[in-house]
LOKOLTI-717095 format. One record per residue (C-alpha): residue in one letter; residue number from 0; y, x negated, z negated. Coordinates in nm, 3 decimals. Each point is the difference from the previous one (the first is absolute). Layout:
LOKOLTI-717095
<aa=a i=NUM v=Y u=X w=Z>
...
This chain:
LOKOLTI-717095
<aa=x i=0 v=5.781 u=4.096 w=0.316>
<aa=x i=1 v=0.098 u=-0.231 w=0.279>
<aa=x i=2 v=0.331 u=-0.097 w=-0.170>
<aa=x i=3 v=-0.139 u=-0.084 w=-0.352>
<aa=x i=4 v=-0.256 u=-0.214 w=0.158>
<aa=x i=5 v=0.244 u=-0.190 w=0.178>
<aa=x i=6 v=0.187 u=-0.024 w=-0.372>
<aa=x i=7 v=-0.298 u=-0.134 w=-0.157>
<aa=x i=8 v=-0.057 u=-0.274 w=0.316>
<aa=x i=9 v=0.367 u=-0.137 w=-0.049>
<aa=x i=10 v=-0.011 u=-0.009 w=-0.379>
<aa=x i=11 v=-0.328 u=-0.221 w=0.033>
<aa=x i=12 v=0.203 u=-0.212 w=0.252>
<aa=x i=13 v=0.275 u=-0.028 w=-0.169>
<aa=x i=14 v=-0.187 u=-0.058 w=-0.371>
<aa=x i=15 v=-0.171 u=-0.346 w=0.163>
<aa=x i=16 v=0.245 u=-0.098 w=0.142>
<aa=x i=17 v=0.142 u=-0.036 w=-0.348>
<aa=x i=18 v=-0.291 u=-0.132 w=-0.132>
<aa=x i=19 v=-0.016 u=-0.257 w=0.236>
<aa=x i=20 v=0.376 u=-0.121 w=0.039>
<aa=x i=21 v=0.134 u=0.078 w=-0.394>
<aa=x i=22 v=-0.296 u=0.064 w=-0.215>
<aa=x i=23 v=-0.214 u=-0.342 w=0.123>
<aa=x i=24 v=0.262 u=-0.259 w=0.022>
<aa=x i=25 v=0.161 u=0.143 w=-0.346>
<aa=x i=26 v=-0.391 u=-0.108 w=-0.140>
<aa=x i=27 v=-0.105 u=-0.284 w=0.128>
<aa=x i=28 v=0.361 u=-0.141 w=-0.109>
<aa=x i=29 v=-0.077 u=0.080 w=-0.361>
<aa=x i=30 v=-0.358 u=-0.069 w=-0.029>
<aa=x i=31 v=-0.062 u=-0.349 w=-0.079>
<aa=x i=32 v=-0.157 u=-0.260 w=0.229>
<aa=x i=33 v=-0.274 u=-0.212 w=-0.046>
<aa=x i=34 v=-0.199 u=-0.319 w=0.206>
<aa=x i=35 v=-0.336 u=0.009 w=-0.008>
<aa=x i=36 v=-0.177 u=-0.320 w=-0.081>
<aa=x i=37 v=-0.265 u=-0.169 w=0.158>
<aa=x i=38 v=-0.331 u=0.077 w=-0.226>
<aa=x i=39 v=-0.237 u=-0.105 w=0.296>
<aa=x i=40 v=-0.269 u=-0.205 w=-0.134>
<aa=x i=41 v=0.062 u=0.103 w=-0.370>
<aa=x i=42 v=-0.258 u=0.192 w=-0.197>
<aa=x i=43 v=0.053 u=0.375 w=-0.034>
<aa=x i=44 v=0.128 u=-0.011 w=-0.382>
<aa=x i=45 v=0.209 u=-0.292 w=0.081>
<aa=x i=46 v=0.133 u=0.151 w=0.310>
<aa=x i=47 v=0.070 u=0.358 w=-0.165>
<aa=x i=48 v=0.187 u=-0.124 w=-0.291>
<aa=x i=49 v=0.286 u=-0.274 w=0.228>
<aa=x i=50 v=0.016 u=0.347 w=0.228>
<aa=x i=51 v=0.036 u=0.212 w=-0.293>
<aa=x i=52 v=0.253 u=-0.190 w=-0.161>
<aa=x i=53 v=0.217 u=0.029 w=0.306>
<aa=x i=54 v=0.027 u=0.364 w=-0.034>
<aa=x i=55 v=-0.274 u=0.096 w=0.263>
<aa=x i=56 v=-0.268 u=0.221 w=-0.036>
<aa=x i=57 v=-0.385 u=-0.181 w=0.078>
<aa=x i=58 v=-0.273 u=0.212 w=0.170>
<aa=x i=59 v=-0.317 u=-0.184 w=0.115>
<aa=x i=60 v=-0.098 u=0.064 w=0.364>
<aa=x i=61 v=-0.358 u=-0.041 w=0.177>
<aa=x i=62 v=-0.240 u=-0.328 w=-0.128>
<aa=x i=63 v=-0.072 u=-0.257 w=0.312>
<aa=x i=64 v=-0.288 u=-0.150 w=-0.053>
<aa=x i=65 v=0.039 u=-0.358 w=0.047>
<aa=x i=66 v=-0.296 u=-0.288 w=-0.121>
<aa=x i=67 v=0.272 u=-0.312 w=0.087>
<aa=x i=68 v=0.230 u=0.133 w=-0.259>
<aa=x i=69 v=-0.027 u=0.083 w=-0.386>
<aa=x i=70 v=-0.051 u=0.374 w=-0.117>
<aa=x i=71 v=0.286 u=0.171 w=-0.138>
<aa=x i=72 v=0.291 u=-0.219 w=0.198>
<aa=x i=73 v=0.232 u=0.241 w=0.231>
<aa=x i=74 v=-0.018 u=-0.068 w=0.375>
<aa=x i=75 v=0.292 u=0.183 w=0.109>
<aa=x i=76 v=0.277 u=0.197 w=-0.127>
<aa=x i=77 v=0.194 u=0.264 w=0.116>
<aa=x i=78 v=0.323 u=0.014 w=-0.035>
<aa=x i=79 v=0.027 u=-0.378 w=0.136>
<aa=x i=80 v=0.106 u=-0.249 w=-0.226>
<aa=x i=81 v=0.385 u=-0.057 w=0.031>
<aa=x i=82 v=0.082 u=0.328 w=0.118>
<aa=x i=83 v=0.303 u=0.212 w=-0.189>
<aa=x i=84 v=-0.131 u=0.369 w=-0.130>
<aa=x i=85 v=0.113 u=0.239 w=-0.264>
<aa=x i=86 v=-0.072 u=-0.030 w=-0.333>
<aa=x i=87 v=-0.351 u=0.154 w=-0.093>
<aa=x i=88 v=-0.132 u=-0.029 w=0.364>
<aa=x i=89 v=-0.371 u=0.027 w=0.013>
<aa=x i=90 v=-0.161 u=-0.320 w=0.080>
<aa=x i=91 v=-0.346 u=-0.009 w=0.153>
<aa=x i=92 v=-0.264 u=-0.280 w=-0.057>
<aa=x i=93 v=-0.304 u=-0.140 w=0.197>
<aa=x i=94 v=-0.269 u=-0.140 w=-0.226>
<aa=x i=95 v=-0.237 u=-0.228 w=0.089>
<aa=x i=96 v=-0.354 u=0.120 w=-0.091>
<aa=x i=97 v=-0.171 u=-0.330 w=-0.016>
<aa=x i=98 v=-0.345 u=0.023 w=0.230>
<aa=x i=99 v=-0.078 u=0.316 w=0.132>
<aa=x i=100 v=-0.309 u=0.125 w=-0.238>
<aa=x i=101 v=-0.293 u=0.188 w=0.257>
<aa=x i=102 v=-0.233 u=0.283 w=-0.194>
<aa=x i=103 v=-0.360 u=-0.073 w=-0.022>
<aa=x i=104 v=-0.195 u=0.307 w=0.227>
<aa=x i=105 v=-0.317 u=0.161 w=-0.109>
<aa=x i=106 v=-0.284 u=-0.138 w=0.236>
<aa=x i=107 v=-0.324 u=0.120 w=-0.228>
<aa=x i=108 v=-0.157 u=0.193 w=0.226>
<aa=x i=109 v=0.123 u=-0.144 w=0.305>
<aa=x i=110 v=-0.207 u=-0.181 w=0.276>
<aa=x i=111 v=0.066 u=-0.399 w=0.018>
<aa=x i=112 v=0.197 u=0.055 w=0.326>
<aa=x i=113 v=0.206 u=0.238 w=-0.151>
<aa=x i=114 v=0.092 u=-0.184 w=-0.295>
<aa=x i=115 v=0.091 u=-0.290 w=0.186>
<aa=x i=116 v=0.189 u=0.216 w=0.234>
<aa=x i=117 v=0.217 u=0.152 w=-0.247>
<aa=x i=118 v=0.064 u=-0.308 w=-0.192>
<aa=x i=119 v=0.165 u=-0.159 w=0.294>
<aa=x i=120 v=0.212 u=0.314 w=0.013>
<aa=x i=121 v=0.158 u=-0.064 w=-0.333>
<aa=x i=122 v=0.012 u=-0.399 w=0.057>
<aa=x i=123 v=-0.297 u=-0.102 w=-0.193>
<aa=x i=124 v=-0.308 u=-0.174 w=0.021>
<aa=x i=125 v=-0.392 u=0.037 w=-0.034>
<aa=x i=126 v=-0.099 u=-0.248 w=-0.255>
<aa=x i=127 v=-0.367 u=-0.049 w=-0.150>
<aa=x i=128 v=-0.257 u=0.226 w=0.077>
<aa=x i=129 v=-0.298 u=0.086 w=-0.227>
<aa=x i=130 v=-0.310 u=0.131 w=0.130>
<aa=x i=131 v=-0.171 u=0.240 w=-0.251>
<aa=x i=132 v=-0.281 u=0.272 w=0.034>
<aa=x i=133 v=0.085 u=0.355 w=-0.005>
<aa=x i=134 v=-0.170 u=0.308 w=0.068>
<aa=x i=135 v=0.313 u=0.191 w=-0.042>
<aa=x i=136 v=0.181 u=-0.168 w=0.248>
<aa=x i=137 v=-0.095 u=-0.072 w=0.375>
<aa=x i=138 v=-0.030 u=-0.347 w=0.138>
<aa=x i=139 v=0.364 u=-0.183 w=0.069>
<aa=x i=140 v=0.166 u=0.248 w=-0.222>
<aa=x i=141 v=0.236 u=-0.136 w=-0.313>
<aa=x i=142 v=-0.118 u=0.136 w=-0.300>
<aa=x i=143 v=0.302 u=-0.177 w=-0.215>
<aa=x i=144 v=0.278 u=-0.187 w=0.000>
<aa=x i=145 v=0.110 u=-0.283 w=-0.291>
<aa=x i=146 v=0.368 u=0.093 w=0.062>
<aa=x i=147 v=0.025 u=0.361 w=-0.065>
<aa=x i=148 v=0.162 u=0.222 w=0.240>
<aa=x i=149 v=0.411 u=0.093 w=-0.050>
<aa=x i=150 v=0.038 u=-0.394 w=-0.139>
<aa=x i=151 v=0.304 u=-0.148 w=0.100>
<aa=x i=152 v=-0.061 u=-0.333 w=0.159>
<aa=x i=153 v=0.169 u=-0.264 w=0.237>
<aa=x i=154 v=-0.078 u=0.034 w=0.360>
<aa=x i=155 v=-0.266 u=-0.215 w=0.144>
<aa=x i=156 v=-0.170 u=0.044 w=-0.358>
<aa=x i=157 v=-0.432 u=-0.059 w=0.046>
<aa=x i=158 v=-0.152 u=0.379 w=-0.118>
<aa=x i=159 v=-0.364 u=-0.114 w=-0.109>
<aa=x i=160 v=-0.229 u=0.274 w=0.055>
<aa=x i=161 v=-0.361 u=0.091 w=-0.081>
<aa=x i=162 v=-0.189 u=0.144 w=0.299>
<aa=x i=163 v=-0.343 u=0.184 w=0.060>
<aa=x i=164 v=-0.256 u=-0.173 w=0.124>
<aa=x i=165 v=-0.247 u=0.289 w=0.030>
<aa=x i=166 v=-0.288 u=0.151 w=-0.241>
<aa=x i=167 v=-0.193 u=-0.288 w=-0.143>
<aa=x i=168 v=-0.344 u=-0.004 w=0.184>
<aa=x i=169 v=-0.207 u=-0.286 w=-0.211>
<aa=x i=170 v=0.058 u=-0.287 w=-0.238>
<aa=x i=171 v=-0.002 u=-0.242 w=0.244>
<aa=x i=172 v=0.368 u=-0.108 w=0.154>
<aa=x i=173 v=0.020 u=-0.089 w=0.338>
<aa=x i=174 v=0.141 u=-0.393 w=0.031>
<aa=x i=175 v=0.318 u=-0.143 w=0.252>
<aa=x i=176 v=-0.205 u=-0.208 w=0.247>
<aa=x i=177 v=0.292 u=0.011 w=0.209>
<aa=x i=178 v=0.049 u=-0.372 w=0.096>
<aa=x i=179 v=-0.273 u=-0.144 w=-0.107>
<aa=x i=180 v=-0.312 u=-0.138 w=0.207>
<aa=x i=181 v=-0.290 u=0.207 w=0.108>
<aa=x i=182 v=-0.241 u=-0.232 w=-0.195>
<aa=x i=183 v=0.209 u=0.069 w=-0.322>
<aa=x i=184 v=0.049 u=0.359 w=0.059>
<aa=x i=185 v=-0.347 u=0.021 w=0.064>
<aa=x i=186 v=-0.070 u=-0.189 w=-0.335>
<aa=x i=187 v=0.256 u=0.189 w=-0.215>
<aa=x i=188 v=-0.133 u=0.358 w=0.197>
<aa=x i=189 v=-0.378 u=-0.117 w=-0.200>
<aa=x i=190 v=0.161 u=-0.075 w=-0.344>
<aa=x i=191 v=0.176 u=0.309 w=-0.010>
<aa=x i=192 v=-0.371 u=0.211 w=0.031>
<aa=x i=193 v=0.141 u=0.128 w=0.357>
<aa=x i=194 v=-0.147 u=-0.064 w=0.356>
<aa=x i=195 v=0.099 u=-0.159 w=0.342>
<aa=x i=196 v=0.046 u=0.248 w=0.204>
<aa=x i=197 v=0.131 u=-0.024 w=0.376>
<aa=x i=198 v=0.178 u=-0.311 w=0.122>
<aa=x i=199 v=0.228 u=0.051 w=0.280>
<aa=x i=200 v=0.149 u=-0.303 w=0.185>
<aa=x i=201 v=0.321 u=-0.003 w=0.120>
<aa=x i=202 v=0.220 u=-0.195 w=0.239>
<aa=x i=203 v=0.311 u=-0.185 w=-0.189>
<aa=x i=204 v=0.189 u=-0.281 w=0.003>
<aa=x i=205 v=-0.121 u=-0.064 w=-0.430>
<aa=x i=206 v=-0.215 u=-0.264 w=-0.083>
<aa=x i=207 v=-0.333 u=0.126 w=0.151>
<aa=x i=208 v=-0.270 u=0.156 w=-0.318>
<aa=x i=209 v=0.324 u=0.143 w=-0.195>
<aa=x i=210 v=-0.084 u=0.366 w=-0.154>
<aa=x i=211 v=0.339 u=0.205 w=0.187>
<aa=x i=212 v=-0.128 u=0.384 w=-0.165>
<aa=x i=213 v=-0.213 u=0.182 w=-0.155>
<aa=x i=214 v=-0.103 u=0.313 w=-0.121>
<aa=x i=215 v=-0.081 u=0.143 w=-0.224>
<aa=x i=216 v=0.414 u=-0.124 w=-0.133>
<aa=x i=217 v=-0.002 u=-0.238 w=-0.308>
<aa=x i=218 v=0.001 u=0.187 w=-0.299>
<aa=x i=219 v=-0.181 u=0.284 w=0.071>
<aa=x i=220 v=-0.276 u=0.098 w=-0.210>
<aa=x i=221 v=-0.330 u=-0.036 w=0.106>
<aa=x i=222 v=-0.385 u=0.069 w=-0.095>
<aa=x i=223 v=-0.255 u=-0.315 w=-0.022>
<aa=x i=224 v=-0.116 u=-0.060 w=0.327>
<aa=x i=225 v=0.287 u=0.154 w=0.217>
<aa=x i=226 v=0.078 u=-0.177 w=0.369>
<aa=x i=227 v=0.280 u=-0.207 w=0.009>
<aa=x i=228 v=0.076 u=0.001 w=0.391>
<aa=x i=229 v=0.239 u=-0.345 w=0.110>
<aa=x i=230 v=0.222 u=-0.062 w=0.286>
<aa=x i=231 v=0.040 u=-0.361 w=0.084>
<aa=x i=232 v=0.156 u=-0.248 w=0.246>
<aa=x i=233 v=-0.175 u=-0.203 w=0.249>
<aa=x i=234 v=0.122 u=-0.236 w=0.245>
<aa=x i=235 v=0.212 u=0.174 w=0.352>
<aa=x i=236 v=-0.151 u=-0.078 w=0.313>
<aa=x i=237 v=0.164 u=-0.290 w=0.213>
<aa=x i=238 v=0.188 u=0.146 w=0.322>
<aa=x i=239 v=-0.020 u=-0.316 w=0.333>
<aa=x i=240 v=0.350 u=-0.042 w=0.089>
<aa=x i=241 v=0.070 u=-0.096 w=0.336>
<aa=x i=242 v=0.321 u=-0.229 w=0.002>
<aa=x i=243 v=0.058 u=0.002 w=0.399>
<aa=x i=244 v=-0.065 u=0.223 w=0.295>
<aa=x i=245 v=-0.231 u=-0.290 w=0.086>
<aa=x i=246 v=-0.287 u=0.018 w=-0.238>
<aa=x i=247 v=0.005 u=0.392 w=0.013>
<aa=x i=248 v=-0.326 u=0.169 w=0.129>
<aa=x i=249 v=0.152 u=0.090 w=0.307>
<aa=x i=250 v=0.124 u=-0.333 w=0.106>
<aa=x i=251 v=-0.310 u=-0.207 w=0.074>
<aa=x i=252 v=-0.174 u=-0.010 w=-0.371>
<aa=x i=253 v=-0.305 u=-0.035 w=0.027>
<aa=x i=254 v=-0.246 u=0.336 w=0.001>
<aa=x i=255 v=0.263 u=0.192 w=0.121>
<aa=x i=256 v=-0.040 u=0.302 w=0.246>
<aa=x i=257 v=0.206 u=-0.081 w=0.345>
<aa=x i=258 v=0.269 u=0.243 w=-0.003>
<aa=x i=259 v=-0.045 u=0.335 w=0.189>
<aa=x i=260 v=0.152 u=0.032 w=0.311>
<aa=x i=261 v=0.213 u=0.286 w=0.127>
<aa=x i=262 v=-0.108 u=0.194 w=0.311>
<aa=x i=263 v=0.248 u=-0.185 w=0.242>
<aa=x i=264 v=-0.085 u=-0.341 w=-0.131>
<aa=x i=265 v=-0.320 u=0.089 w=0.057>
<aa=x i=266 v=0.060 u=0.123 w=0.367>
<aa=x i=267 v=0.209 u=-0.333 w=0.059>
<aa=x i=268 v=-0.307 u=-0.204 w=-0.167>
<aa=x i=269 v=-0.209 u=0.136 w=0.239>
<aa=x i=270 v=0.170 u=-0.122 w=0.315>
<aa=x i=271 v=0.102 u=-0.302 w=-0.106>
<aa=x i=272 v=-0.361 u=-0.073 w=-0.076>
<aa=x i=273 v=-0.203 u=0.138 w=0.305>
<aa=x i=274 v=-0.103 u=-0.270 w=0.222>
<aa=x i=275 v=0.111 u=-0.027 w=0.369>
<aa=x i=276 v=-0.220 u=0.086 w=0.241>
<aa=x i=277 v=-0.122 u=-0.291 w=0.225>
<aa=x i=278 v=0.123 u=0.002 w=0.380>
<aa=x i=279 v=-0.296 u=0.049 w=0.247>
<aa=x i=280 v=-0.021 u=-0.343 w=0.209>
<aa=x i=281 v=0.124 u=0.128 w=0.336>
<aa=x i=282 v=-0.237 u=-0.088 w=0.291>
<aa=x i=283 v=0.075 u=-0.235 w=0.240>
<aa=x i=284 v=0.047 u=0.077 w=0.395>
<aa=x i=285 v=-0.277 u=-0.233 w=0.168>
């Protein structure tokens, strides 16, 4: 058993190194030789036919998406250009896909965070957003999309969406009073059938009077007579600042409280300010 196997090891040997020293040389002697050329930059037809009538074989390789160059064009080549192969040898293309294409996701359904979310993912953008009434639908959820979902589109493409913007409530639309002045807020508010309601006034550095919020949110629906509550600017309060040590409460302004002092200054105070005792006149001898 030992003995045949070592027969069969040896004949294996001795069979490649045929192969290897007779059988290769003998063949690439006789087979023909062939330079590629240089089809970079060419389209694919163009490039297949120079390559095929140089006696090479054409297989196209991966697509590179590239938006600087035309689709179709070859990027690379392998084989190099210029380098001697047998006759027949496979030559493998790179063609330029043009602008990578993104698919279009499904977001019916989806909150507006969401959406927006996994647009970004895929390179695209929110575009216009249309408020419409649903009862189907929560509030901030996209009920439909005008590009449909699977779509193959550039990246950074606007996907326009239509959103929920709650059941409708009344006939009556809520207005934007965002930016405008509380005495035309308050004049719009009447012509719409609605009602003041609470006016809160806050601190900012906007022109003082200027309508900042509000609820309830423009274009809700409404019934006659609802409360339109308004958040608007008035003026900050001016803060003294002192430009020197000097002027500062604590150095001599006028009103201000005499610094404390500590236990020991008070102790020192003390003695400096006690007053001497007078010296009894001493009598004199008569």
């Amino acid at each position: 058993m030992v003995k045949k196997s070592v027969i069969i090891v040896v004949s294996l040997i001795i069979f490649l190194l045929i192969f290897n020293y007779m059988a290769m040389p003998w063949y690439v002697r006789h087979s023909k030789l062939n330079v590629v050329p240089n089809v970079t930059g060419l389209q694919f037809n163009d490039a297949k036919r120079i390559l095929e009538d140089a006696g090479l074989n054409v297989k196209q390789g991966d697509v590179r998406y590239d938006d600087t160059k035309p689709i179709g064009i070859i990027l690379e080549q392998n084989p190099p250009a210029d380098q001697t192969v047998k006759s027949g040898r496979r030559v493998y293309l790179v063609v330029c896909g043009g602008e990578q294409m993104v698919e279009v996701p499904k977001l019916s359904g989806r909150s507006m965070r969401d959406a927006k979310f996994t647009l970004e993912q895929r390179g695209l953008e929110l575009g216009e957003v249309v408020k419409k009434f649903s009862n189907q639908f929560p509030e901030e959820y996209v009920i439909n999309q005008v590009i449909q979902p699977r779509s193959k589109v550039k990246k950074s493409t606007k996907i326009d969406v239509i959103v929920s913007n709650g059941p409708q409530i009344g006939n009556i639309i809520i207005p934007d009073l965002v930016g405008k002045t509380l005495d035309d807020a308050k004049r719009i508010i009447l012509e719409r059938r609605l009602k003041l309601g609470k006016v809160t006034y806050q601190p900012s550095d906007l022109p003082a009077g200027q309508v900042v919020d509000q609820y309830p949110k423009k274009e809700k629906s409404a019934l006659e007579n609802t409360a339109v509550d308004l958040f608007v600017t008035k003026k900050r309060p001016k803060t003294e600042i002192f430009e020197d040590d000097e002027m500062s409460p604590e150095n001599g302004k006028p009103g201000a409280k005499e610094p404390e002092l500590k236990m020991e200054d008070k102790n020192v105070k003390e003695k400096t300010e006690k007053p001497k005792e007078k010296q009894k006149p001493v009598p004199e001898n008569k």
